[in-house]
N, C-alpha and C positions, 0 to 999 in steps of 0.2 A: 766304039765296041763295048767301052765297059758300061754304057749309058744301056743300048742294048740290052746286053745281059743282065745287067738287074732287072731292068723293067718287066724280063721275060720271066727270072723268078719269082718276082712279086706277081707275077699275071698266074703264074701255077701256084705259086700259096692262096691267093682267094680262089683258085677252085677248087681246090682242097677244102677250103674252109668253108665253100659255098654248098660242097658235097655232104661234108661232116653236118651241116645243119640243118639239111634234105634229109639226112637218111638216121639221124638223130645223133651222130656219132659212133663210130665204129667202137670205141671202148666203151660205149655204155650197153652194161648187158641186159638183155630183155628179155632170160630164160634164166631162172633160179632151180638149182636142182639142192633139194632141202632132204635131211635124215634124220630131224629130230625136231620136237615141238617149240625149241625155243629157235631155230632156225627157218620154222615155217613162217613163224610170228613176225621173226625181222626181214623175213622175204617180203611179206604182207604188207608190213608196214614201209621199206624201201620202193615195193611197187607203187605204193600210195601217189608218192611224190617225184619218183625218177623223173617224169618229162618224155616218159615212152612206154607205148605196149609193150605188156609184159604174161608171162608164162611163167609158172611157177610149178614146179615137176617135184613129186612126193616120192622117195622110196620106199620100198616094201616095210611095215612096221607100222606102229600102233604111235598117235601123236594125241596126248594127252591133253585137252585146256580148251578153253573158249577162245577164239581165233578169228579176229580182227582183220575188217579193209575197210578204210571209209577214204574214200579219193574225190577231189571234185575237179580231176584233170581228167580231159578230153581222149582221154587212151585207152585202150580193151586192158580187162583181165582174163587170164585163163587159168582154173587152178586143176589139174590133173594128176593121174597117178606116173610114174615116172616109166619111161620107153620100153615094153615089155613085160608091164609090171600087172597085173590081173586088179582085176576091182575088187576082189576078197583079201587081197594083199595089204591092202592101204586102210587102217582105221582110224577115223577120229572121234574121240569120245571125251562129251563135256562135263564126264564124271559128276553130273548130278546140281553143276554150278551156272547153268546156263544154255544159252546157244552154245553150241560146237563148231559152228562157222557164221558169219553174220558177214557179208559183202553188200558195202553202200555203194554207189554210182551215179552221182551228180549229174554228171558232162558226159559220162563215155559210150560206147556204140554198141557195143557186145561184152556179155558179160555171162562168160562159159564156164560149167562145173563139170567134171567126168572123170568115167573112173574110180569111185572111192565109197567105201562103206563108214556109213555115217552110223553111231550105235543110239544116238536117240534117245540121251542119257540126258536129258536139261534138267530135271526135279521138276517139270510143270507140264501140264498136257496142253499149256496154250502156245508156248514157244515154240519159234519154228527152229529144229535142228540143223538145218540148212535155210540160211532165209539171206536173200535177195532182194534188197532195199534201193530202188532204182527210183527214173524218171520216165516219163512219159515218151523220151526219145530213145531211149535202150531195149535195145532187144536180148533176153536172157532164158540159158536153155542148159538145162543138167539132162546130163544123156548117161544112161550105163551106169547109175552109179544104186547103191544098196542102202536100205534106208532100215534097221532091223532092232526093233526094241525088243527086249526080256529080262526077267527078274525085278520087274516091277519099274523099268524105263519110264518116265513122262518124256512127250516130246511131239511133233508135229514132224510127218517127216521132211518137206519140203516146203517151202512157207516162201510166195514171191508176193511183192507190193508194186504197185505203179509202175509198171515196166511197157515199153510199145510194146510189141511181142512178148511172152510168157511160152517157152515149147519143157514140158518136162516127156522126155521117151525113153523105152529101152531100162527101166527102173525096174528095181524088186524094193516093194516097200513090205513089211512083213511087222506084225506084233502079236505076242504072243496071251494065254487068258491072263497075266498078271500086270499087264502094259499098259498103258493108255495114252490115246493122242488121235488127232486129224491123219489121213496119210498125206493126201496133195490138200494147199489151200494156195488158193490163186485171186487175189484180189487185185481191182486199179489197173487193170490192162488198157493200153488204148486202142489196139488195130485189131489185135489176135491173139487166141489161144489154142494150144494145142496139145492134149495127153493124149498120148498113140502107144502101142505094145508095151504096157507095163503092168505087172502082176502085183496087187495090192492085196492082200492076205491080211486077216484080225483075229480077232475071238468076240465071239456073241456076249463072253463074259464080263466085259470092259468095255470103257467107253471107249469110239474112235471112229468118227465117218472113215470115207474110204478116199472122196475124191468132191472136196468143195471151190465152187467159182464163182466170186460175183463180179461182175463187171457192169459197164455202164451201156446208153442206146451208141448202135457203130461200132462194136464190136463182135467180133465173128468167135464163132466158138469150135472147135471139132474133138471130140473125142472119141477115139477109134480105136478097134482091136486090142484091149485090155482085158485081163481079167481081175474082176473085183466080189470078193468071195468073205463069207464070214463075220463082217464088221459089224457094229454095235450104235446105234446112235439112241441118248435118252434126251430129250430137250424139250421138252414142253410140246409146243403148236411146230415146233418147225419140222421141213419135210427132208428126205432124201437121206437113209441111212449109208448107202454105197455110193451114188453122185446127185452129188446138188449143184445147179445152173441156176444162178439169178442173173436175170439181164443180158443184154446184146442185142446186136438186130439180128443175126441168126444163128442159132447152133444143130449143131451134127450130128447124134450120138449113132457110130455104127460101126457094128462086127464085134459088138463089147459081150463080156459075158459075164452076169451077173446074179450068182448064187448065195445063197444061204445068209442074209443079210438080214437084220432085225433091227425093226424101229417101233420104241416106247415110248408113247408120247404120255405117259402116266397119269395125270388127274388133267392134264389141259386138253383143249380141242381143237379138231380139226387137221391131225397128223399125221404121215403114213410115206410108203411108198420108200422101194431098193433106189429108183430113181426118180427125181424130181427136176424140172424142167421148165425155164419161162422164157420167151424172147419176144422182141419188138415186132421183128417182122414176119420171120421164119424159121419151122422148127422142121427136119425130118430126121424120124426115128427107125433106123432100117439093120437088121441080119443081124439083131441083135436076141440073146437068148434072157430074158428076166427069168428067175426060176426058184422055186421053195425059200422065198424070200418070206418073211410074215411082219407086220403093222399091229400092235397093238396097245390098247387103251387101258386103262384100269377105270376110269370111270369118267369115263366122254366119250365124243366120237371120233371116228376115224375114219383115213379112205387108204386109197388103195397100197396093197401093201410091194405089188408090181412096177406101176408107172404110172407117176402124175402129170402131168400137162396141165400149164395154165397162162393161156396165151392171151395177150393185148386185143383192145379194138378192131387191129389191123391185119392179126395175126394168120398165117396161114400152115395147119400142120399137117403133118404126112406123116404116118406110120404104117411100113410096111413089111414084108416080109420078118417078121419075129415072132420067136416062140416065146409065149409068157405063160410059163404053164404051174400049178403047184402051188402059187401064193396064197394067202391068208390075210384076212385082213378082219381082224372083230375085236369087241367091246366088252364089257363087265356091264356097260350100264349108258346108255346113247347110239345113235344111229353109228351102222358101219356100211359101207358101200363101196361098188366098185373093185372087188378084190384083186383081180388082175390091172385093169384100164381104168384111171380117172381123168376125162379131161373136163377142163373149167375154162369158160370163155373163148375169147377169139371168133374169127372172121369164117373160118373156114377148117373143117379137118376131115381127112380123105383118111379111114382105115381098111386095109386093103391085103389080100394073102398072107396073113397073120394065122399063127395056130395059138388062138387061147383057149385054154380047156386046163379043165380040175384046178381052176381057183374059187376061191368061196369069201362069203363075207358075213359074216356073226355078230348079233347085237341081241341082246334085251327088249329094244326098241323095234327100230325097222333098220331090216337089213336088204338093199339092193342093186345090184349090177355086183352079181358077184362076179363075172367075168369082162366086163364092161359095163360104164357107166359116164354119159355126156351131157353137162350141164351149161346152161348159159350161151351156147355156140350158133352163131349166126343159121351155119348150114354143117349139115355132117352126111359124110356118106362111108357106108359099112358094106366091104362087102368080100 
């Protein structure tokens, strides 16, 4: 009997211990709930390494400093605002000395932000104030949270790098005329991208696209039902003051609405356009409003100051259903064209139950399609 009984508690301690190391151990905890900047930090940094998924909960209150995760274990983060707690409640600001959140992610699956207004205080307009430093196998997605520079902020508001999936939705990214900075910048994605209902507001006075992506051929892009309003971009030849798409095999853009956007392409040429756009295989552009957006040069050319299209060999694009009406697109000195629609190359584009009207295109030189304008393209049909 006593031979029995033991063997039977030794037979229940390893399944206890076989359970404990399934489910990672019951006394290791996988939710931090934090109320000060130096306790978000050593949450951060103890999720780094625990040996499990972890959730880290903010209480209402302003957490001061540049704020650290770099893990190369295989487990999710989650950094949120704490249970009841409003996204205007939770701020973090990197008073001017950097990032205000930077999350690396080697190994792990998901890698979640929400919840929380970021002030967008780095001291540099190329830093991402929230940036998201991943792999090719993570998928990483800030939902709800406020990204809102003033009084002269630098800062990018969201800034993701190499991640499978990239979803930023449900955002207020906002800067005001003495700010500067990107609002979305989405690079290195491998599957997919996604920006859906988020309100990205600037000043024409300052620098700061609104919404840039480049990715590579195999990835899918969509962005949907936003509004992108006011933003500023001066850079030489490059295009897309409100959203810029480089690359993928095909992207989405639809139901966006895109007002009051200004791009300076100043002594350089070849620049313009609220939205700019290029994909591998397929592009449709649909129920979307471009509008009193203007493109202008000081001495070269320029195209459109509405919507650029510039598709591959293979490409096949669709724009339908949108109002592009109002835009502007001219020169001091060089061709301007296209002032509403410019597309460039590709296989095939189909423009179809569109209202373009009262856009214009102004040059010195020669000015034309000021409401459209289709160059290089295999076959087009308008109608």
């Amino acid at each position: 009997m006593k031979t029995r009984y033991g063997t039977r508690i030794r037979a229940a301690m390893a399944a206890v211990c076989a359970a404990l190391a399934v489910t990672g151990g019951a006394a290791r905890a996988d939710v931090f709930n934090v109320g000060t900047a130096q306790d978000f930090q050593n949450a951060l940094t103890a999720a780094a390494a625990n040996g499990v998924s972890d959730t880290i909960k903010l209480a209402a209150g302003a957490y001061v400093g540049n704020f650290n995760f770099n893990s190369t274990e295989a487990f999710n983060i989650t950094v949120c605002a704490a249970d009841g707690v409003s996204n205007n409640a939770v701020t973090i600001d990197g008073a001017g000395g950097g990032r205000e959140l930077s999350i690396s992610s080697s190994a792990g699956e998901y890698v979640t932000v929400r919840g929380i207004t970021f002030l967008r205080n780095c001291g540099n307009n190329t830093l991402g104030t929230l940036r998201l430093a991943t792999v090719g196998t993570v998928d990483v997605l800030v939902d709800n949270c406020r990204f809102v520079a003033t009084g002269g902020a630098k800062g990018i508001g969201v800034e993701t790098t190499a991640s499978r999936d990239a979803i930023v939705r449900d955002c207020e990214i906002t800067r005001d005329a003495t700010s500067e900075g990107n609002g979305v910048q989405i690079s290195g994605a491998t599957r997919e991208v996604r920006v859906e209902r988020n309100t990205v507001t600037g000043s024409v006075s300052t620098i700061g696209r609104v919404v840039v992506i480049t990715v590579t051929i195999g990835v899918n892009v969509n962005v949907s039902s936003n509004e992108l309003r006011n933003n500023y971009y001066y850079q030489g030849s490059g295009d897309g003051s409100a959203l810029y798409i480089s690359g993928g095999q095909s992207v989405m853009i639809v139901g966006n609405t895109v007002i009051g956007n200004k791009h300076s392409s100043g002594t350089s040429a070849g620049a313009g356009g609220a939205v700019a756009a290029s994909a591998a295989s397929a592009m449709t552009i649909a129920g979307n409003v471009i509008s009193s957006n203007t493109s202008v040069g000081i001495s070269w050319a320029v195209r459109a100051a509405g919507l650029i299209l510039s598709g591959a060999g293979g490409s096949v694009m669709i724009v339908s259903n949108n109002t592009i009406c109002g835009n502007t697109a001219s020169t001091g000195w060089g061709d301007s064209s296209g002032g509403g629609v410019y597309v460039l190359g590709g296989a095939a584009v189909t423009i179809r139950g569109n209202n373009i009207s009262s856009n214009s295109a102004h040059a010195n030189w020669t000015s034309c399609g000021g409401g459209l304008r289709i160059v290089n393209t295999v076959s087009a049909t308008v109608s």
